[in-house]
N, C-alpha and C positions, 0 to 999 in steps of 0.2 A: 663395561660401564664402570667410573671408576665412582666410588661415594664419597663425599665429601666428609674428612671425619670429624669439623665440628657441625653442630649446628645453629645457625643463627638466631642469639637471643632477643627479646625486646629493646633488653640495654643497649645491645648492637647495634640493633636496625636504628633505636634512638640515636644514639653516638653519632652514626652514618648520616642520619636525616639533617641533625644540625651540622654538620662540618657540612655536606655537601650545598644544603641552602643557608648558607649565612649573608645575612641582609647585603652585607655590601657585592656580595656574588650575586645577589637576585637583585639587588637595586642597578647593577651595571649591565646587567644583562637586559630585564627589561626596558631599562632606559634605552638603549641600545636601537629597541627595535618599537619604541613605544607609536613614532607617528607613521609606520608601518598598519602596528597592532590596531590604532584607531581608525585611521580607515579603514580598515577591512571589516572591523565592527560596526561603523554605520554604514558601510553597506550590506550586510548580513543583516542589521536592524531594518533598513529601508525594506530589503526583499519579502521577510518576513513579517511586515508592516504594510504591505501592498498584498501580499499574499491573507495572510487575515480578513483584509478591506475585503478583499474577492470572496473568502469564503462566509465571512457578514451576510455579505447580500444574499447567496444561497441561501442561509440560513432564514433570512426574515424571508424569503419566497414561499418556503416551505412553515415557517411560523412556528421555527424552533426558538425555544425561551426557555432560559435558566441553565441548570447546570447542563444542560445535555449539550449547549453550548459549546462548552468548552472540550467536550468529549469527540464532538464533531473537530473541533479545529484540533487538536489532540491530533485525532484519525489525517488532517492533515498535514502538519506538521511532521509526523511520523513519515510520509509519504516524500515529504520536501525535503528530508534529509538525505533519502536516498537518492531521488534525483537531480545531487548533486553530483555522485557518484555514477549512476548507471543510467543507462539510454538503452532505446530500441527493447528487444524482449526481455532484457534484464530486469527492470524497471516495470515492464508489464505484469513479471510473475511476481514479483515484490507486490506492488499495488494492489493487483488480483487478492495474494494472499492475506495483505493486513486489511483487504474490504472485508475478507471474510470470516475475518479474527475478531475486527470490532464487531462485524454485525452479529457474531453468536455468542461475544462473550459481553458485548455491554448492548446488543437488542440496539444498532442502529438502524435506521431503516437505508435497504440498501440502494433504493432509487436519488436518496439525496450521498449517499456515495459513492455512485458514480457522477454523480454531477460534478461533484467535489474531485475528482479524478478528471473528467473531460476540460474542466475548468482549468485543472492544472498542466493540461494537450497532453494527458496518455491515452491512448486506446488500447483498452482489452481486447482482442480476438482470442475467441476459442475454438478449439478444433474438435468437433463432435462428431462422433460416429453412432450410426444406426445400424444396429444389428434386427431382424427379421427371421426368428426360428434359428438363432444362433450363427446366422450369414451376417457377414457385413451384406449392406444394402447399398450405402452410396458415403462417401466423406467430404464433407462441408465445411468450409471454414466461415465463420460469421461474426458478428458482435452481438454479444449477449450482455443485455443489464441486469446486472445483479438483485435480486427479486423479482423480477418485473417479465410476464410472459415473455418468451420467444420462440418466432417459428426458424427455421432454417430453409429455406428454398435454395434449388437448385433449376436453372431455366423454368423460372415461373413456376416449377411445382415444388409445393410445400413437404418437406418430408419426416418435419418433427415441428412439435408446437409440446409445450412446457413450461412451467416456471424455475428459472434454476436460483440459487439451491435448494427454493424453500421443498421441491416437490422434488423425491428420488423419482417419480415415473413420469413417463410424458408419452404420447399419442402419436402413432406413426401413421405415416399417411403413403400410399399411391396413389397417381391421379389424382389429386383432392378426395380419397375417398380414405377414410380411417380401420387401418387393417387390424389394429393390437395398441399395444403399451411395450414401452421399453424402459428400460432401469438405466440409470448412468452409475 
């Protein structure tokens, strides 16, 4: 590795910063590309302005007022920026994980987070496994809302019932019939 033997000072980088952006470089250049730049601004303003409108209406469903407001559109916005970027389970583990960032670090409630998520056409699927005296038992794949009970059935029989995340354990079942607790 070779080291560079000055190092660069503030005076530098200053020096640097005006010769490289000097008005008439940045007036040509954004000129350039400016009715490029605005359109793509009001449509990035529309999207995120329809977007908002949508997550509104959740919000007065549920009878969220005041700042939590803005915490909630926050939570989506975070969410819309990435699904610019990523689709299919990309997208799904991103969402999943910032549900479950706002919900422990600013106490959202996570049944109006996934709203705010299906609103936006992601689906969460999680793949849960049941273990039974340290056996797996059976692997299910399902949709789980965030807070909010779920059972897991496999041909009509139910074989976990739980609320995730708020509860680490949850109820296994055979048959309909409740054998133990399991941890995730």
């Amino acid at each position: 590795m070779v080291k560079m033997p000055l190092k660069k000072s503030a005076s530098y980088m200053w020096r640097k910063f005006k010769a490289k952006y000097s008005p008439s470089v940045v007036e040509t250049r954004y000129g350039d590309v400016q009715s490029l730049s605005l359109d793509r601004a009001q449509q990035g303003m529309e999207t995120v302005s329809s977007i908002r409108a949508l997550i509104n209406e959740i919000l007065d469903q549920y009878g969220v007022g005041g700042g939590l407001r803005a915490t909630y559109l926050a939570f989506a916005t975070a969410i819309l920026k990435h699904l610019y970027r990523q689709k299919g389970k990309a997208i799904e583990k991103i969402a999943d994980g910032l549900t479950n960032y706002y919900v422990t670090a600013y106490r959202l409630d996570g049944e109006i987070c996934q709203e705010i998520i299906s609103a936006l056409g992601i689906t969460i699927q999680k793949h849960v496994d049941v273990y039974v005296a340290g056996s797996l038992v059976k692997v299910g794949e399902g949709e789980v809302t965030i807070g909010k009970p779920f059972k897991m059935q496999i041909d009509n029989t139910v074989i976990a019932e739980g609320t995730y995340p708020a509860e680490q354990k949850f109820n296994i079942f055979v048959n309909n019939t409740p054998i133990g607790e399991g941890e995730r």
